[in-house]
MOPAC internal coordinates of N, CA, C and O (Angstrom, degrees):
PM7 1SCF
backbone

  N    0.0000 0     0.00 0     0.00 0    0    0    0
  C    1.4433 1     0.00 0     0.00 0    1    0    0
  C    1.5312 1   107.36 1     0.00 0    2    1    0
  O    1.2310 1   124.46 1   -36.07 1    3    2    1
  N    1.5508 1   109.04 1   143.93 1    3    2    1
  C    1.6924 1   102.75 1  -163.94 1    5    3    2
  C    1.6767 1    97.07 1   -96.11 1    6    5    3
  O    1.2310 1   116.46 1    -5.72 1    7    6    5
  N    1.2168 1   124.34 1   174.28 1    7    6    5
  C    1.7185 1   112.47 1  -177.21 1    9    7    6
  C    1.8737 1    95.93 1   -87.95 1   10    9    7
  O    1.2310 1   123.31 1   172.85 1   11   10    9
  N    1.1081 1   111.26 1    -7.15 1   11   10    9
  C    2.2261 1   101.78 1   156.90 1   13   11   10
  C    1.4412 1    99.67 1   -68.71 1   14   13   11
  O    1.2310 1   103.52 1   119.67 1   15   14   13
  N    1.0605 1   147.92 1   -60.33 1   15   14   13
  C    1.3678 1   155.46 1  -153.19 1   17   15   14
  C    1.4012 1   109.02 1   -72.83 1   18   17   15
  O    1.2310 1   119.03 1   152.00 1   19   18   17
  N    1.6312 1   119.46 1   -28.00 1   19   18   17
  C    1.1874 1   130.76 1  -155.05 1   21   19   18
  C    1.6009 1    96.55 1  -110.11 1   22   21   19
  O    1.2310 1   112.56 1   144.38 1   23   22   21
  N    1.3220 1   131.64 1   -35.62 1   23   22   21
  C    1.7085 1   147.08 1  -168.59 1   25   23   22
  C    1.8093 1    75.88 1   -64.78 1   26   25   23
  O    1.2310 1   117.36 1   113.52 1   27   26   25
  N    1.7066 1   122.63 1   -66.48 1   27   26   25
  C    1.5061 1   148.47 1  -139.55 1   29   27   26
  C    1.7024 1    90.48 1   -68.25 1   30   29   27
  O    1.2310 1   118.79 1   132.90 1   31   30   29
  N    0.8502 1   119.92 1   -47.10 1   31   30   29
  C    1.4753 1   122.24 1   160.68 1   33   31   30
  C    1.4486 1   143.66 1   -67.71 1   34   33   31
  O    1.2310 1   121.40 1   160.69 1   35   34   33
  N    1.2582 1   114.92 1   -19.31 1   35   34   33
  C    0.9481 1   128.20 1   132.46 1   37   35   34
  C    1.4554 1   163.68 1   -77.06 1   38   37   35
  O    1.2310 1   136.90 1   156.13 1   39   38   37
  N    1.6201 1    84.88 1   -23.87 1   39   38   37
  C    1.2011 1   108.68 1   150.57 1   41   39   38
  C    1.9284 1   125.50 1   -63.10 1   42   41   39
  O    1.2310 1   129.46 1   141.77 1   43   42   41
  N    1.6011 1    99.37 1   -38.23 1   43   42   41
  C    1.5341 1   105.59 1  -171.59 1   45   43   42
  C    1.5708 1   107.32 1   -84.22 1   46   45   43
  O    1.2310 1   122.58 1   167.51 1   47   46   45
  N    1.4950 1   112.66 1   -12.49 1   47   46   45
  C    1.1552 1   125.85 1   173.44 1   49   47   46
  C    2.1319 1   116.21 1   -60.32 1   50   49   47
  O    1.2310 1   137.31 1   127.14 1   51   50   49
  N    1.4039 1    84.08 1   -52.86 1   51   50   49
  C    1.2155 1    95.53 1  -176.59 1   53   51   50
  C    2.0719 1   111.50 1   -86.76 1   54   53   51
  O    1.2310 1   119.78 1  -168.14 1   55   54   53
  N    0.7750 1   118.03 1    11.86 1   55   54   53
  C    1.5629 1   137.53 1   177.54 1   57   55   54
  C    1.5800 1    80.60 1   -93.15 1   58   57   55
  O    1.2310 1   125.44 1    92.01 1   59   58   57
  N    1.5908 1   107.15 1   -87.99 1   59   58   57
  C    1.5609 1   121.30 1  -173.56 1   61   59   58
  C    1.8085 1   105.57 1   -33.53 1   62   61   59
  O    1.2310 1   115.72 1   125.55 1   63   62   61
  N    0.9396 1   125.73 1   -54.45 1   63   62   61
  C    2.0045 1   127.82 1   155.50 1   65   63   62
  C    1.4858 1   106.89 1   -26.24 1   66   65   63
  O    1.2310 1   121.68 1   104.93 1   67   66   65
  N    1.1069 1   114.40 1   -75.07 1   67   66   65
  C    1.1852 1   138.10 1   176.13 1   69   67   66
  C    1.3345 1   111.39 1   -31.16 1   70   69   67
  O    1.2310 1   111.84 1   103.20 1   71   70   69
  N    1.4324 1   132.98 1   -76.80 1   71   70   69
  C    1.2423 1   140.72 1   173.99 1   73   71   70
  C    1.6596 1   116.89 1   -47.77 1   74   73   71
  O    1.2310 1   128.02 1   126.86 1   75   74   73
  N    1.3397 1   102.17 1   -53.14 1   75   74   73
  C    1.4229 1   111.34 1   165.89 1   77   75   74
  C    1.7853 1   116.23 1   -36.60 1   78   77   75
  O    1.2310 1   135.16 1   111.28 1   79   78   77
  N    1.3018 1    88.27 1   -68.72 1   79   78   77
  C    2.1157 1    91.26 1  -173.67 1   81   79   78
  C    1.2434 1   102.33 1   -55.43 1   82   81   79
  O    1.2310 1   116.77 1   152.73 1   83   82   81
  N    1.5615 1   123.74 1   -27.27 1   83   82   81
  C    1.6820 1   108.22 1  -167.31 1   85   83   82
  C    1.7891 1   108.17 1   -95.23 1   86   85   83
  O    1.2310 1   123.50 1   177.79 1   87   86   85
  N    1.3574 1   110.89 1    -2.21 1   87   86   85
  C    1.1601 1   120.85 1  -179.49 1   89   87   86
  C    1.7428 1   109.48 1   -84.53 1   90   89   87
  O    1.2310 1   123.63 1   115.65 1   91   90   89
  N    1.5649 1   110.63 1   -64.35 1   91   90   89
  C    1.6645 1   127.52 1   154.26 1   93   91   90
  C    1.8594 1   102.44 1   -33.57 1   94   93   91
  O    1.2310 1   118.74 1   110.85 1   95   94   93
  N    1.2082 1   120.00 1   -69.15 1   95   94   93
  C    1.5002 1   108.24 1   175.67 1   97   95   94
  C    1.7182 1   115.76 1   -40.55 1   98   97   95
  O    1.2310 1   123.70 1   124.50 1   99   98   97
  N    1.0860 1   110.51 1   -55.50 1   99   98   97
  C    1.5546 1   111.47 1  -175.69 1  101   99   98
  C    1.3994 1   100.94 1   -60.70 1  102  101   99
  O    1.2310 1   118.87 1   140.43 1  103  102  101
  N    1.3511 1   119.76 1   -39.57 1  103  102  101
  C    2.1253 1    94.33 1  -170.06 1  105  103  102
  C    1.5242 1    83.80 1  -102.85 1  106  105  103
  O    1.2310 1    94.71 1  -142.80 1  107  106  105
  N    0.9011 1   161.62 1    37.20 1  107  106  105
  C    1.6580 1   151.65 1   131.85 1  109  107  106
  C    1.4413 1    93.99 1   -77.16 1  110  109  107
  O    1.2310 1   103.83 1   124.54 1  111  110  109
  N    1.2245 1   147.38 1   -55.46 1  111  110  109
  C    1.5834 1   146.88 1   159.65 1  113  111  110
  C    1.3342 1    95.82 1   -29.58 1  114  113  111
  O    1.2310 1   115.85 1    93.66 1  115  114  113
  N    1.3353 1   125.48 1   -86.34 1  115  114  113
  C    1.4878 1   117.95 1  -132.99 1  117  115  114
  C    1.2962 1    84.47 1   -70.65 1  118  117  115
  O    1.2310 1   107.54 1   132.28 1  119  118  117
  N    1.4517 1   140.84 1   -47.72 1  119  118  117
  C    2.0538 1   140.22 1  -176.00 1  121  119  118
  C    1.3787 1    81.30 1   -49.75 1  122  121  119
  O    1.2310 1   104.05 1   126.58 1  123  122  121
  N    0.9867 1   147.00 1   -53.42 1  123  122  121
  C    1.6631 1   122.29 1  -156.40 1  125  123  122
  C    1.3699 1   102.14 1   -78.83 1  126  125  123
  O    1.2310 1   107.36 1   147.86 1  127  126  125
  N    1.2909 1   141.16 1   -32.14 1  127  126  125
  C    1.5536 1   149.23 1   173.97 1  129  127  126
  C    1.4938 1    98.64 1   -55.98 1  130  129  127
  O    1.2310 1   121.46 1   120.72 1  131  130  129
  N    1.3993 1   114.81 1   -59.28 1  131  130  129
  C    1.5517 1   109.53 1  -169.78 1  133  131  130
  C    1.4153 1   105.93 1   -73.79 1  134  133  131
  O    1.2310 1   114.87 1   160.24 1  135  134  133
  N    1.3069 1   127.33 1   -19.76 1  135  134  133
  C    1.0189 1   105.82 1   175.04 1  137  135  134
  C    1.6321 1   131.46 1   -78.12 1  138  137  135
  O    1.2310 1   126.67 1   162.06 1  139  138  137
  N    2.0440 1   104.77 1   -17.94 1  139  138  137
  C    1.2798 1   116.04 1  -171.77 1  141  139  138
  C    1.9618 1    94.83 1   -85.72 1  142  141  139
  O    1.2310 1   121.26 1   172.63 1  143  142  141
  N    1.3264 1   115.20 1    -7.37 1  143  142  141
  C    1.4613 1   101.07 1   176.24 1  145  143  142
  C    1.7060 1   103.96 1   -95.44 1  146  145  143
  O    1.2310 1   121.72 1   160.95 1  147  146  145
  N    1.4396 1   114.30 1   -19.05 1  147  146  145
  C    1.4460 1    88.97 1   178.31 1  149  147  146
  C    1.3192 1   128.32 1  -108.59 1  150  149  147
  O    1.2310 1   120.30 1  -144.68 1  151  150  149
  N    1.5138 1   117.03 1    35.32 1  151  150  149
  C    1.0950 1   167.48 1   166.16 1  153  151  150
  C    1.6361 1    97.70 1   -82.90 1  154  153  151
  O    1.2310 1   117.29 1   100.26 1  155  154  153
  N    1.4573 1   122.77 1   -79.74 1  155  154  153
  C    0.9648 1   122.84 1  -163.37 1  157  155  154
  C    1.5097 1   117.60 1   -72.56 1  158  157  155
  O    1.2310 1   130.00 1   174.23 1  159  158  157
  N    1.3556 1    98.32 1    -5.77 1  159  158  157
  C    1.8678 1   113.99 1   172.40 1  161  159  158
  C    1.2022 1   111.35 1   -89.15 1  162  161  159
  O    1.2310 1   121.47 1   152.61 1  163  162  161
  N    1.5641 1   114.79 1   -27.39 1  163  162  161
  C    1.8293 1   111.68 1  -175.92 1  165  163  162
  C    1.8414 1    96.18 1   -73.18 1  166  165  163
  O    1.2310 1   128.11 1   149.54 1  167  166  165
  N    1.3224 1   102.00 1   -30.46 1  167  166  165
  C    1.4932 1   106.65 1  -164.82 1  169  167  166
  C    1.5866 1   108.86 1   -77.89 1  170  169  167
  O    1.2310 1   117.03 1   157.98 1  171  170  169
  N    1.7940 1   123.25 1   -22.02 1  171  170  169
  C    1.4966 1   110.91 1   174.85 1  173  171  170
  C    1.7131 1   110.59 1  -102.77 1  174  173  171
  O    1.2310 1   124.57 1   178.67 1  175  174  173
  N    1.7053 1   108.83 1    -1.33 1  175  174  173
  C    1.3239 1   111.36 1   162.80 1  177  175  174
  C    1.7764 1    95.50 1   -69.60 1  178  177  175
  O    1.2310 1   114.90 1   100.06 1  179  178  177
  N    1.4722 1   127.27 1   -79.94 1  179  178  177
  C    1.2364 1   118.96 1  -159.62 1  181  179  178
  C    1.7478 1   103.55 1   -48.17 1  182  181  179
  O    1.2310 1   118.45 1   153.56 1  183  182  181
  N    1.3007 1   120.56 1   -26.44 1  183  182  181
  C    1.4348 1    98.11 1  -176.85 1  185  183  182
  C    1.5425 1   131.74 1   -90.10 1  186  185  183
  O    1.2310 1   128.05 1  -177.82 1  187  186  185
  N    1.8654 1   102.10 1     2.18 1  187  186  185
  C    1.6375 1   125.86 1   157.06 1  189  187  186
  C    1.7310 1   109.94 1   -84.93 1  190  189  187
  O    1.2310 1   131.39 1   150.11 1  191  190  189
  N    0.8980 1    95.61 1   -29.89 1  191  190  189
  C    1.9832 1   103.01 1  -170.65 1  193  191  190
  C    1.9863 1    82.72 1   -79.52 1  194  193  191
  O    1.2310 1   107.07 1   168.07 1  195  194  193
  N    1.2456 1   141.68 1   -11.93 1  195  194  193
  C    1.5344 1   118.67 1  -167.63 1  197  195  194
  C    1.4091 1    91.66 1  -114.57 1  198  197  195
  O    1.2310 1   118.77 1   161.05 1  199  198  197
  N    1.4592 1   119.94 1   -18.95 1  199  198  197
  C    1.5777 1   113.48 1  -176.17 1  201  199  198
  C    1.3465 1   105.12 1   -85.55 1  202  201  199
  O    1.2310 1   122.85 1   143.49 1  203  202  201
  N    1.1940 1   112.14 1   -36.51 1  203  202  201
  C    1.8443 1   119.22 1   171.46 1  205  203  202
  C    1.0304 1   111.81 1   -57.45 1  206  205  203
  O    1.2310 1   109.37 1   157.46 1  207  206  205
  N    1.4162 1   137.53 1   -22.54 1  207  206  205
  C    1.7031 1   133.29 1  -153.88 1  209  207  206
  C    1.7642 1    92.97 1  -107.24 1  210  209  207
  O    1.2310 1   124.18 1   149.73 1  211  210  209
  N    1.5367 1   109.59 1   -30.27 1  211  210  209
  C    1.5320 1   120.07 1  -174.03 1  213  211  210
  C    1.8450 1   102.05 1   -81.51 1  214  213  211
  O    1.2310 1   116.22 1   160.32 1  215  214  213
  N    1.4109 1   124.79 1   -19.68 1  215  214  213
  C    1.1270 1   115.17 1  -170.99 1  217  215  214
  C    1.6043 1    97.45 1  -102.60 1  218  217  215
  O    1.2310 1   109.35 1   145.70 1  219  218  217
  N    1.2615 1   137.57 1   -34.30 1  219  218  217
  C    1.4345 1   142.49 1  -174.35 1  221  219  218
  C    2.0724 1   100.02 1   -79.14 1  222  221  219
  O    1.2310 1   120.53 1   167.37 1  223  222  221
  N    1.8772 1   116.60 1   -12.63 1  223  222  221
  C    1.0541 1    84.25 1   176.23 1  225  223  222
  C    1.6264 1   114.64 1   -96.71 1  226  225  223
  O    1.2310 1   130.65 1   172.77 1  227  226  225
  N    1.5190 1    97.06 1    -7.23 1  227  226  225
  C    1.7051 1   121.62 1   175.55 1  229  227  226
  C    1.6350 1    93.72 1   -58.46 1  230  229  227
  O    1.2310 1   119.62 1   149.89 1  231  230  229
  N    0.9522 1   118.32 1   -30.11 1  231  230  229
  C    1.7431 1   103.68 1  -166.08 1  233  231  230
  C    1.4725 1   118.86 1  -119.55 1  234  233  231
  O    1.2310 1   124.77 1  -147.48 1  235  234  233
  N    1.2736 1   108.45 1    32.52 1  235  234  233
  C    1.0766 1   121.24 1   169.37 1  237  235  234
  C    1.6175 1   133.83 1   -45.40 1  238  237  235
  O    1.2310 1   141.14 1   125.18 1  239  238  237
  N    1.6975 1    76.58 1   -54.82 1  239  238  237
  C    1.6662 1   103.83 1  -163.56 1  241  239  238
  C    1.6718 1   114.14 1   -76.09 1  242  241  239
  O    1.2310 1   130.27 1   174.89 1  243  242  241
  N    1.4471 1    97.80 1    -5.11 1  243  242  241
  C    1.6211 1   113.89 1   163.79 1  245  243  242
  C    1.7636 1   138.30 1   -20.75 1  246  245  243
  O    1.2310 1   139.76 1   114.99 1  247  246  245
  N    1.4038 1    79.27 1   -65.01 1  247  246  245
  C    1.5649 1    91.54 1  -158.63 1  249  247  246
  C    1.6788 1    93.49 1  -101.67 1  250  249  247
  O    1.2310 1   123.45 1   150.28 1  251  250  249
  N    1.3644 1   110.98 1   -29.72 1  251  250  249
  C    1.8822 1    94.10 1   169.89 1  253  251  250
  C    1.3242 1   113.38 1   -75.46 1  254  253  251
  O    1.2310 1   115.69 1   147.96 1  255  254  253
  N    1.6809 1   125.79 1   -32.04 1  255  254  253
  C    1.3112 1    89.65 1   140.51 1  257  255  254
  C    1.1324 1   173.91 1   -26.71 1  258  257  255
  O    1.2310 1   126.26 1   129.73 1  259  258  257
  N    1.3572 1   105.57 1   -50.27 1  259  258  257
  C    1.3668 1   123.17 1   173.72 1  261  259  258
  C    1.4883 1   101.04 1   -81.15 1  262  261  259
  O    1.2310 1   117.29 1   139.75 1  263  262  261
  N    1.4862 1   122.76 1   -40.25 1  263  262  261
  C    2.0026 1   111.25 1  -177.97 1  265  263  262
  C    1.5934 1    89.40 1   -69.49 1  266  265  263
  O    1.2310 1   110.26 1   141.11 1  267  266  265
  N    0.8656 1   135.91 1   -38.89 1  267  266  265
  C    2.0459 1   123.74 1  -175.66 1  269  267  266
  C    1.7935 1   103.54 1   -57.72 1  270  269  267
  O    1.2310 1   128.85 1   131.19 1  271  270  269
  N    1.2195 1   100.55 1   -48.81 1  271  270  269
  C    1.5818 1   100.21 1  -160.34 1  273  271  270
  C    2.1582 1    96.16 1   -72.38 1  274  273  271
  O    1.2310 1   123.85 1   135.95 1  275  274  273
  N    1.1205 1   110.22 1   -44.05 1  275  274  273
  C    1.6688 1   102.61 1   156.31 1  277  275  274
  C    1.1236 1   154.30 1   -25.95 1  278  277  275
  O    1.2310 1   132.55 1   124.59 1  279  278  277
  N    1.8658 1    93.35 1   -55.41 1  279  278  277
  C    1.5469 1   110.15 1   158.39 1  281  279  278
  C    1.4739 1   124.77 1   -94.06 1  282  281  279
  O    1.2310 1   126.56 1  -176.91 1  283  282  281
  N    1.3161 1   104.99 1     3.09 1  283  282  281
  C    2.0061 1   110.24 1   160.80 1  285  283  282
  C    1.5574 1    84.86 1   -88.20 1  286  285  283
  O    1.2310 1   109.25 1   124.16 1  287  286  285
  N    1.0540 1   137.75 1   -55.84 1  287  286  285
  C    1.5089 1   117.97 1  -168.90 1  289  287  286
  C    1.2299 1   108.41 1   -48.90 1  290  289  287
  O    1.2310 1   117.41 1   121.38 1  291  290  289
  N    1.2820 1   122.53 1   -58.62 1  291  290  289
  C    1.4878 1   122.32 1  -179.45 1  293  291  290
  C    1.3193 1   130.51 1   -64.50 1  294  293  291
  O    1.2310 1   116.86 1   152.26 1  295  294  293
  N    1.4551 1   123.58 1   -27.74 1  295  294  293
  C    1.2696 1   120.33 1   163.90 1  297  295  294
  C    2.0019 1   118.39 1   -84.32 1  298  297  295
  O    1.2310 1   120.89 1  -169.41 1  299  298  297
  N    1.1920 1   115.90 1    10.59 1  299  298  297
  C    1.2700 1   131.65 1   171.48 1  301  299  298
  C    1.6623 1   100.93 1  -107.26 1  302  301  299
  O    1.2310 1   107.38 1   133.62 1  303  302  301
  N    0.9692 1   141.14 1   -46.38 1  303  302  301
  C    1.2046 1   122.99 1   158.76 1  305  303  302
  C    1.4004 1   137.05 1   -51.14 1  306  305  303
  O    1.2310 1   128.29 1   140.47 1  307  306  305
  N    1.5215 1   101.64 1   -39.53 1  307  306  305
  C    1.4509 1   124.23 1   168.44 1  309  307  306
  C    1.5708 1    98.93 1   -68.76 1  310  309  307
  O    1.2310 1   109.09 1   169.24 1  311  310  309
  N    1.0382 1   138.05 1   -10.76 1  311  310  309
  C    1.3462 1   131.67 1   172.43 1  313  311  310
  C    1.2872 1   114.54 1   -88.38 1  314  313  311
  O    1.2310 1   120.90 1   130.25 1  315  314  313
  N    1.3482 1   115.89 1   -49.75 1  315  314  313
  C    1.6799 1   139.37 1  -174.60 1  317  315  314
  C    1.5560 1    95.73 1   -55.75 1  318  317  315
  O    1.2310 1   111.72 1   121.11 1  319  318  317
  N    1.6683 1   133.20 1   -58.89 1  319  318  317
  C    1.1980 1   134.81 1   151.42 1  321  319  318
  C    1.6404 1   114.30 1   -14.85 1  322  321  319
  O    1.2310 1   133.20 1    75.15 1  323  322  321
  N    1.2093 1    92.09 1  -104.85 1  323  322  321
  C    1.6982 1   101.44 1   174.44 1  325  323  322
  C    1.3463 1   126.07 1   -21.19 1  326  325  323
  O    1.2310 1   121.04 1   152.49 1  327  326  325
  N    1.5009 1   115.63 1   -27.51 1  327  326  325
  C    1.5242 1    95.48 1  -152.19 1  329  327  326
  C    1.7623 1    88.78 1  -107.88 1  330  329  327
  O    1.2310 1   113.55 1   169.29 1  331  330  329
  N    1.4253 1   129.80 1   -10.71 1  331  330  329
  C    1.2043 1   103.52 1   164.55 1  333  331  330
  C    1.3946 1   121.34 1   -94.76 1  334  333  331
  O    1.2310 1   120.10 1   180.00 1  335  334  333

């Protein structure tokens, strides 16, 4: 190899460097983008997962309601029976 042939290779070497770092920069960007959006997704899951836990504890008192108000129906009928 003559040192023209050898400068030409080194030269394309360091081009080929070149392309590389600016290529690695661009997807280290976009990985840092995806990472600041799924970040911001863990953060509106936890803030649906705390509104869900605040609305399911509001409604608790629902359905024993409704089984209480059942068995006053039923033991008032069972009374209405009985008592004549």
């Amino acid at each position: 190899m003559t040192p023209a042939e050898s400068t030409q290779v080194v030269l394309e070497l360091e081009r080929l460097r070149g392309t590389m770092e600016a290529g690695f920069a661009r997807v280290d960007g976009a990985l840092a983008l995806l990472v600041q959006r799924s970040d911001q997704t863990d953060k509106q899951l936890a803030d649906h997962d705390a509104r869900l836990d605040a609305l399911e504890r509001g409604r608790w008192p629902l359905p024993s309601i409704a089984a209480l108000t059942g068995v006053a129906a039923l033991g008032l009928t069972l009374y209405e029976l009985t008592a004549r």
